[in-house]
C-alpha positions as CSV (number, residue, x, y, z in Angstrom):
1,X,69.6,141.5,185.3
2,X,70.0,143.4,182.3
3,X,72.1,143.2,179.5
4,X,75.5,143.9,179.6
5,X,76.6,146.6,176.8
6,X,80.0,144.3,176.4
7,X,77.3,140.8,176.3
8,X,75.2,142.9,173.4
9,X,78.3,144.7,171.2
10,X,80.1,140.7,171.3
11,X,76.7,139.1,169.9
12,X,75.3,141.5,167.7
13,X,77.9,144.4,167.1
14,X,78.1,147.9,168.0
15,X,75.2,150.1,168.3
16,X,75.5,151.5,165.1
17,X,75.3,148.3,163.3
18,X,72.6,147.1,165.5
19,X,70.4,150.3,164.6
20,X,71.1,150.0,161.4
21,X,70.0,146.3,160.6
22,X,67.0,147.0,163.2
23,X,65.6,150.3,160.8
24,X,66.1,147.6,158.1
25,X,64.5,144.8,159.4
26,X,61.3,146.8,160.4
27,X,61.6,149.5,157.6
28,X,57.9,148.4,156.2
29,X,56.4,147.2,159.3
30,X,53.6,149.5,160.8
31,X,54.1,151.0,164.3
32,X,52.3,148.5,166.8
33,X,54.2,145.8,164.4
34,X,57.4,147.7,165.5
35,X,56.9,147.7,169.6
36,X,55.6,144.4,169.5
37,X,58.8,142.6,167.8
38,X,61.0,145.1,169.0
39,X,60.0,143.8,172.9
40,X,60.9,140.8,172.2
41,X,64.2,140.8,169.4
42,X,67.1,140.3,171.5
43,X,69.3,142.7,169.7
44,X,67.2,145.2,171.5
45,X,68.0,143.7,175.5
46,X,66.5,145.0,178.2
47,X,63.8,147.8,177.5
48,X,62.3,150.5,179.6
49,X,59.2,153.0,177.8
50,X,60.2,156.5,179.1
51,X,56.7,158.6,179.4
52,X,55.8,162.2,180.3
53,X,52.0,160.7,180.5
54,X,51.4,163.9,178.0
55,X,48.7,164.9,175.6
56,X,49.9,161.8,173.4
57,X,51.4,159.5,176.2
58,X,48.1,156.9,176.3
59,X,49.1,155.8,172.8
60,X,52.0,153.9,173.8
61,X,51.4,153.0,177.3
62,X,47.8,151.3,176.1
63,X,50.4,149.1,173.4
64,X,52.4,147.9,176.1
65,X,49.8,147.5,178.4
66,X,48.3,144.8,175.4
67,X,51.7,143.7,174.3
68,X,53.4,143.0,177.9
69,X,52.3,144.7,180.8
70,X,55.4,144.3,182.7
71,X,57.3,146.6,180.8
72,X,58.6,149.1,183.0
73,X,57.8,152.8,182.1
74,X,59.9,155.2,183.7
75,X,58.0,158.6,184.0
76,X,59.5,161.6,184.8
77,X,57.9,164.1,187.6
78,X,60.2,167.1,187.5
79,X,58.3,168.6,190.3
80,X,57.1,172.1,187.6
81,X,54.6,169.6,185.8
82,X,50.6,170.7,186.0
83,X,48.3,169.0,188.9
84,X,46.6,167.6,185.9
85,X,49.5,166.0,184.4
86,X,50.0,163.9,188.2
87,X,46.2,163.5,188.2
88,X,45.9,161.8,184.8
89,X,49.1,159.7,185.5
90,X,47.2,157.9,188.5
91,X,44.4,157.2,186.5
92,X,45.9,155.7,183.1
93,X,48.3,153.6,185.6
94,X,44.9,152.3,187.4
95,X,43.2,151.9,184.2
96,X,45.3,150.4,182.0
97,X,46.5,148.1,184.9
98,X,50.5,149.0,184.1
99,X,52.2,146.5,186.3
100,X,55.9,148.1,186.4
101,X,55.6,152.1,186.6
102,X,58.6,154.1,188.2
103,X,58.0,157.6,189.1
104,X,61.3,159.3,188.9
105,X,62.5,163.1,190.4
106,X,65.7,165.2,190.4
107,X,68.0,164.9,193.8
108,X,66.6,167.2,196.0
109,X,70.2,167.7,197.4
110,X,70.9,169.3,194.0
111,X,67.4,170.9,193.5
112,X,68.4,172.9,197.2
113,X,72.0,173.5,196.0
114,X,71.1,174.8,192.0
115,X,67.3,175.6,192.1
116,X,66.2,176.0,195.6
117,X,63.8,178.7,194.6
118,X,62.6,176.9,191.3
119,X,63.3,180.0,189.3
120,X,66.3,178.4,187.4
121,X,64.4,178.2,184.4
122,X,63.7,182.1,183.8
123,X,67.5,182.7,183.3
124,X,68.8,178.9,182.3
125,X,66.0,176.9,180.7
126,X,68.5,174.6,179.5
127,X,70.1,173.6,183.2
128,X,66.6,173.3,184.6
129,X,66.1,170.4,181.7
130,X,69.5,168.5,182.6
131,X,68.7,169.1,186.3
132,X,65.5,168.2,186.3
133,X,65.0,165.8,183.8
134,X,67.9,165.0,181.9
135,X,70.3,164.1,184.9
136,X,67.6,161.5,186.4
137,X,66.6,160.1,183.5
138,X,70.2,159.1,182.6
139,X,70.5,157.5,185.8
140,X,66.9,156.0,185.6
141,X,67.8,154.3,181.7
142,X,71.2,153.4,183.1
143,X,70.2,149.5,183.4
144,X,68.5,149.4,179.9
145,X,69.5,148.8,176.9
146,X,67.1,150.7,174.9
147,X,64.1,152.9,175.6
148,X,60.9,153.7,173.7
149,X,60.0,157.3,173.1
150,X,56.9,158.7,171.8
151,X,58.6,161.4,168.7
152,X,56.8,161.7,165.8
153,X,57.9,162.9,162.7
154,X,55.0,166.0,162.1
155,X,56.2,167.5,165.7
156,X,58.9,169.7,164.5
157,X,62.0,170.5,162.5
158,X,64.6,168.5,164.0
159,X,62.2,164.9,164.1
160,X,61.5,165.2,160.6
161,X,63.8,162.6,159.5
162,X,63.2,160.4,162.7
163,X,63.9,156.5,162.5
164,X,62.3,153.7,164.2
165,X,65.6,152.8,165.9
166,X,68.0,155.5,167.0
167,X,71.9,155.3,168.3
168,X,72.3,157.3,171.6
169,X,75.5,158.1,172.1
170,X,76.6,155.1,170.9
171,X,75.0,153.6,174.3
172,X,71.7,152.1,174.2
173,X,69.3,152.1,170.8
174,X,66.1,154.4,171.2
175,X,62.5,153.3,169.7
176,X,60.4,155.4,168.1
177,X,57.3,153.7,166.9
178,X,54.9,156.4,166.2
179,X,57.7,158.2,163.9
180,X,55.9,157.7,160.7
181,X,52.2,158.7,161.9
182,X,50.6,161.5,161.5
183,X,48.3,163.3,163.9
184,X,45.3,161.7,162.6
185,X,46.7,158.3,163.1
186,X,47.1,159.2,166.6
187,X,43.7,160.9,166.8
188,X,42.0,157.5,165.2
189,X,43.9,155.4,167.8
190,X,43.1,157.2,170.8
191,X,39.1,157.3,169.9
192,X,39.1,153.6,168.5
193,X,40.6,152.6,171.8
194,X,38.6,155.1,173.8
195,X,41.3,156.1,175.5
196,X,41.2,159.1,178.3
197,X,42.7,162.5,177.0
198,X,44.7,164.5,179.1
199,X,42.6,167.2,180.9
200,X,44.8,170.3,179.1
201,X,44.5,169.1,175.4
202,X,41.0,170.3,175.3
203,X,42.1,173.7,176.9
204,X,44.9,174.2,174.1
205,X,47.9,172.5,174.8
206,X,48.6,169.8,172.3
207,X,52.2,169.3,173.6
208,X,52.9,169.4,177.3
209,X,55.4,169.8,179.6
210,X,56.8,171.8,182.5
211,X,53.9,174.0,183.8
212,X,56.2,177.3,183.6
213,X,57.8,176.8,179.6
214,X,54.5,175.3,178.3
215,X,51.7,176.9,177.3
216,X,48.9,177.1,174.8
217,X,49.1,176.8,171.4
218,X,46.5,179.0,168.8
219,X,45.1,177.6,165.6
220,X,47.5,177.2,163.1
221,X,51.0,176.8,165.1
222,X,52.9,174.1,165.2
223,X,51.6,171.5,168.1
224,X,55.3,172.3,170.1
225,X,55.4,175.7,169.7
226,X,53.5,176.2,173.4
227,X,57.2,174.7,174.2
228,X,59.6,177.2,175.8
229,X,57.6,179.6,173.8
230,X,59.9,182.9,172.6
231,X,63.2,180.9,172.7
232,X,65.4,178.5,170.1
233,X,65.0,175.4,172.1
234,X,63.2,172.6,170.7
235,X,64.1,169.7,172.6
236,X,65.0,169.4,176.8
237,X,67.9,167.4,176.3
238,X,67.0,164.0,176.9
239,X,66.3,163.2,173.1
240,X,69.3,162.0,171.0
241,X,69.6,161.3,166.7
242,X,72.5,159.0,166.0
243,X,74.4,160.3,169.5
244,X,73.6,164.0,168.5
245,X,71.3,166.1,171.1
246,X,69.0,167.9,169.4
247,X,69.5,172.0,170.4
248,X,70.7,174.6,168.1
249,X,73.8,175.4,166.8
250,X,76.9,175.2,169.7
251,X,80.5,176.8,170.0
252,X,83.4,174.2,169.1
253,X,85.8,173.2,171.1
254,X,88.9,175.1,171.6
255,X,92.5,173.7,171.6
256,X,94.9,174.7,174.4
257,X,98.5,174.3,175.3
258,X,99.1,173.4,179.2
259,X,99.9,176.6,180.8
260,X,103.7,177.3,182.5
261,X,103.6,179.6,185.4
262,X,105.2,182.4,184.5
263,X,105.9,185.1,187.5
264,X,108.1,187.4,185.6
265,X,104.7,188.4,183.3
266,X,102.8,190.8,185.2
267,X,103.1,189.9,189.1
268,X,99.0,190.0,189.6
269,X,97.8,187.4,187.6
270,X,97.7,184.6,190.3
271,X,97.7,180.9,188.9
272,X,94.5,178.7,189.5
273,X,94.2,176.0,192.2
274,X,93.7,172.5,190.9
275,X,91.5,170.5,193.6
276,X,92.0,166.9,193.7
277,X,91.0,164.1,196.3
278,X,93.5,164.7,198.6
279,X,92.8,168.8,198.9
280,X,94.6,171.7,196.8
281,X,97.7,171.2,194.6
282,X,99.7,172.8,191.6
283,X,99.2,172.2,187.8
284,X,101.1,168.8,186.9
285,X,99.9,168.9,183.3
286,X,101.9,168.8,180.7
287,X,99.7,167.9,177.7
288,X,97.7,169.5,175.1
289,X,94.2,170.6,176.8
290,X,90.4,170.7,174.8
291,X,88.6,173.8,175.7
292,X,84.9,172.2,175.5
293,X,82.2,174.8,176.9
294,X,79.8,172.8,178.6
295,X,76.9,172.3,175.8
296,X,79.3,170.7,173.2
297,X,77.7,168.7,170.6
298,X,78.0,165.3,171.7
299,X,78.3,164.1,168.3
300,X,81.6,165.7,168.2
301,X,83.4,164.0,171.6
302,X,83.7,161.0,169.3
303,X,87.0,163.2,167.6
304,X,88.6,163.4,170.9
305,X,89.2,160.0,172.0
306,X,92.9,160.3,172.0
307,X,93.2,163.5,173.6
308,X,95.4,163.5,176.3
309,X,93.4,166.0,178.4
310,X,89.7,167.6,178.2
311,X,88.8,171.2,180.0
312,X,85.0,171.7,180.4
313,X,83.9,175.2,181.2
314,X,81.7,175.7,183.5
315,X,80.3,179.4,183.2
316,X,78.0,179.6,186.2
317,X,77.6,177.5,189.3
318,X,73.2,176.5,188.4
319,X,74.9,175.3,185.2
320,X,74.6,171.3,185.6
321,X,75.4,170.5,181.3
322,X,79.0,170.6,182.2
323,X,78.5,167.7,184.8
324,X,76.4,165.6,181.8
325,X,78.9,166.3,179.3
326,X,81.9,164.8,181.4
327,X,79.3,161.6,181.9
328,X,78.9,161.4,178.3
329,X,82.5,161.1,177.7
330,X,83.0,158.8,180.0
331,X,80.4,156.7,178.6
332,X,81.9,157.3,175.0
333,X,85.2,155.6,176.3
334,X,86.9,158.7,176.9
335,X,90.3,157.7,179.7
336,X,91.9,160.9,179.4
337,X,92.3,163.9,181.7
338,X,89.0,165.1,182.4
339,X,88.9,168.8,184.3
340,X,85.9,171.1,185.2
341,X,86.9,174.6,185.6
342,X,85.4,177.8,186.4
343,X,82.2,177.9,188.7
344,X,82.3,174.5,190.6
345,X,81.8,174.8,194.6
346,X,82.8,172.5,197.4
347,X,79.6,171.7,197.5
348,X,79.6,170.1,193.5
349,X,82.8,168.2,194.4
350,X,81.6,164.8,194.2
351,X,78.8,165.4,192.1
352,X,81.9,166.3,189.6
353,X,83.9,163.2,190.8
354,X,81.0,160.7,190.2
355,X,80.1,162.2,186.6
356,X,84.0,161.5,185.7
357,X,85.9,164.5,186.1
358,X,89.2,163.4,187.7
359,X,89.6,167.0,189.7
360,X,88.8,171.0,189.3
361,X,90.4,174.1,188.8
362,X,89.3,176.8,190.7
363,X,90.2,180.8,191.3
364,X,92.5,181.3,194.1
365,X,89.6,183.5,195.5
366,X,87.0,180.7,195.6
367,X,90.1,178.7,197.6
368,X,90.7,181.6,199.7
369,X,86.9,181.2,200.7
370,X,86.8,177.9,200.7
371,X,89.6,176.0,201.9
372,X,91.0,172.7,201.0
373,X,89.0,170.7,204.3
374,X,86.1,171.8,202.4
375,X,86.8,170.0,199.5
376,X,88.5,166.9,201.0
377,X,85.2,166.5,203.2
378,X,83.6,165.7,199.8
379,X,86.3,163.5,198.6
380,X,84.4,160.8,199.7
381,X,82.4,160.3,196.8
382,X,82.9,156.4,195.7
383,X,79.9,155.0,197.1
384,X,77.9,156.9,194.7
385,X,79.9,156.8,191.6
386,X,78.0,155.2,188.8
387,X,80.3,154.2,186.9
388,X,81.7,151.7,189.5
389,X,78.5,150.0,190.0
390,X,77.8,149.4,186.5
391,X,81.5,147.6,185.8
392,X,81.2,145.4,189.2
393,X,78.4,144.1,187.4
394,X,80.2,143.6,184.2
C-alpha cells in the first residue's frame, strides 16, 4: 500500500517543506546520485517514473532499471502516438528487463463522447492533452506520492529554472533528475550505455509526442519547437512548478453575487436549471459565487479556500479542463460549493459528480431537450468516485 498523504504531511510536513529540505539535501548531488537516494528517502513514499518512452526516455528508464527494477513506470499511450513510439516501447521494456510497466489510455467512453473522430485537437489542443493524457495520468499517479519526470533545464522557457524536487499542487513532490544536464550529457549517457535511440530522432524529431502536434525540428530551433508547432503552448498539462501548470498567461477569476430571480426585468430572460442528484431544481444559493473559466491557474485556487461557492465555466461540451480543475480543488481541500455551468450534457453528469462538482446549471433549452430522467439515470455515479476510494483507505 502506498503512503497515505495524511501518514507523510504528520512525519515530515507539508509538501512544501518536504520539497524544500529535499532540493537542499541533494542541491550538489549529480543526477544518478539524485534518483538513486531519492528511491529510497522516505520523505519521498511511494514512487512511480512517468515515461513517454520518447527521444530521451531510455535515459531514465536504463537508471531504474540498474537502481531497482521494480519501479513501476507508468507510460502514457494516448492512442495519436507514432507506430514507432509503441514499437520502441516493446523493445526497451524487453531489453532493459523493466519488471513493473503499466501502459495507460484515456476512457474510451469519454474518447466516443468528446473525440470520437480524433479531430479534437485541430480546434482544442488543450482538451485533447487533459483528455488524453492529462485526465489518466492523474488517475494513474493517484496512489503515489511522487513521480519522476524527465525535464531538463535547456528544453525551453518555462523549465529554465527547474528543481530537482517540485510541489504539485501541493499533492505529491515531482523528480526531476536530468534538470541540470545539458544535451551533451544526455548524448554521452546514451552512447556510453549504448542505449537504442528512438527510430524518429534520426529523422528530425528530437522531442516527441502525439503524431498529429509533433513534428520535425530544422537546425537551429529549439529541440521542442516540433511541439504543437504555430501555437503558444509549451507544455500538455501534466507538468506542474510549485502547483503552477505551466501554459501561458490565463483570465482571472471573476467574483459574482448569487443571482435573485427577477420576473418583473424583461419577461424573456428565463432562469437556468440547477441539476442535482435527485433531477432538476431552483437556485438555493445564497452566497457570493467565483467565476473561474475552466483553465484557471492552479496556483491561484489556493486564494479561494474560504469561498463559500465556485462557478467553473464550461465554454464548449469537448472542453474536459473544467472537469480537472474541479479535481484539483478538491484535492487542494476546497469543501465549498462547487458548480459547472454552461455546456455539460447528461451524458458528463457523473463524470462531473466524480471530479467534485456537487451539481450543474444548465439552459432551460438543454432541459427542454433533455429532461431530468436523463440526468437522474447518471446520478448513480459513487462507485466511481475517486475521491471516496482514496479516503476509505485513509
Amino acid at each position: 500500500m502506498p503512503h497515505e498523504a495524511d501518514q507523510l504531511r504528520a512525519e515530515f510536513g507539508t509538501v512544501d517543506d518536504r520539497v524544500a529540505r529535499l532540493n537542499d539535501r541533494y542541491r550538489n548531488h549529480s543526477a544518478t546520485s539524485v534518483l538513486e537516494l531519492a528511491l529510497r528517502d522516505a520523505e519521498l513514499g511511494r514512487i512511480a517514473l512517468v515515461s513517454s518512452f520518447g527521444a530521451e526516455s531510455v535515459v531514465l528508464l536504463h537508471m531504474i532499471s540498474v537502481m531497482k527494477p521494480d519501479t513501476p513506470v507508468v507510460f502514457i499511450d494516448t492512442e495519436m502516438l507514432f507506430p514507432e513510439t509503441i514499437e520502441y516501447q516493446l523493445e526497451i521494456v524487453k531489453t532493459l528487463d523493466l519488471r513493473d510497466v503499466r501502459r495507460i489510455r484515456p476512457n474510451p467512453t469519454k474518447i466516443a463522447a468528446h473525440d470520437p473522430d480524433g479531430l479534437l485537437h485541430q480546434s482544442d489542443t488543450d482538451s485533447c492533452c487533459d483528455l488524453r493524457k492529462t485526465v489518466p495520468l492523474q488517475t494513474a499517479i493517484s496512489e503515489f506520492d511522487a513521480w519522476i519526470s524527465g525535464r531538463k533545464r535547456f528544453q525551453g522557457s518555462t523549465r529554465q529554472n527547474l528543481d530537482f524536487f517540485e510541489n504539485e499542487l501541493d499533492t505529491r513532490i515531482k523528480i526531476n533528475p536530468l534538470a541540470h544536464w545539458a544535451p551533451a550529457d544526455v548524448q554521452d549517457y546514451m552512447i556510453n550505455n549504448r542505449l537504442a535511440r528512438h527510430p524518429l530522432v534520426a529523422k528530425g524529431y528530437p522531442s516527441i509526442g502525439c503524431a498529429p502536434c509533433t513534428s520535425p525540428v530544422k537546425a537551429g530551433e529549439d529541440p521542442r519547437a516540433g511541439r504543437w508547432r504555430g501555437s503558444q503552448k509549451e507544455e500538455c498539462g501534466i507538468h506542474f512548478v510549485d502547483g503552477k501548470m505551466v501554459r501561458g498567461p490565463l483570465p482571472a477569476a471573476i467574483v459574482t453575487e448569487a443571482q435573485t430571480p427577477n420576473t418583473q426585468d424583461t419577461g424573456d430572460t428565463a432562469m437556468s436549471v440547477i441539476v442535482q442528484d435527485t433531477g432538476f431544481t431552483t437556485d438555493d444559493f445564497d452566497g457570493i459565487w467565483i467565476d473561474m473559466p475552466a483553465d484557471t491557474d492552479p496556483e491561484t485556487l489556493s486564494q479561494y479556500g474560504n469561498t463559500e461557492g465556485i462557478r467553473v465555466a464550461f465554454t464548449s461540451f469537448s472542453d474536459g479542463r473544467g472537469f480537472t480543475l474541479a479535481r484539483m480543488l478538491r484535492l487542494a481541500g476546497y469543501t465549498g460549493r462547487l458548480r459547472a455551468e454552461g455546456h455539460v450534457i447528461a451524458d458528463q453528469y457523473a463524470m462531473a459528480r466524480r471530479a467534485g462538482f456537487d451539481e450543474v446549471e444548465i439552459s432551460p433549452d438543454l432541459a427542454a431537450r433533455q429532461p431530468a430522467q436523463q440526468w437522474v439515470f447518471r446520478a448513480d455515479w459513487t462507485a466511481n468516485d475517486y475521491q471516496s476510494r482514496l479516503r476509505k483507505r485513509a
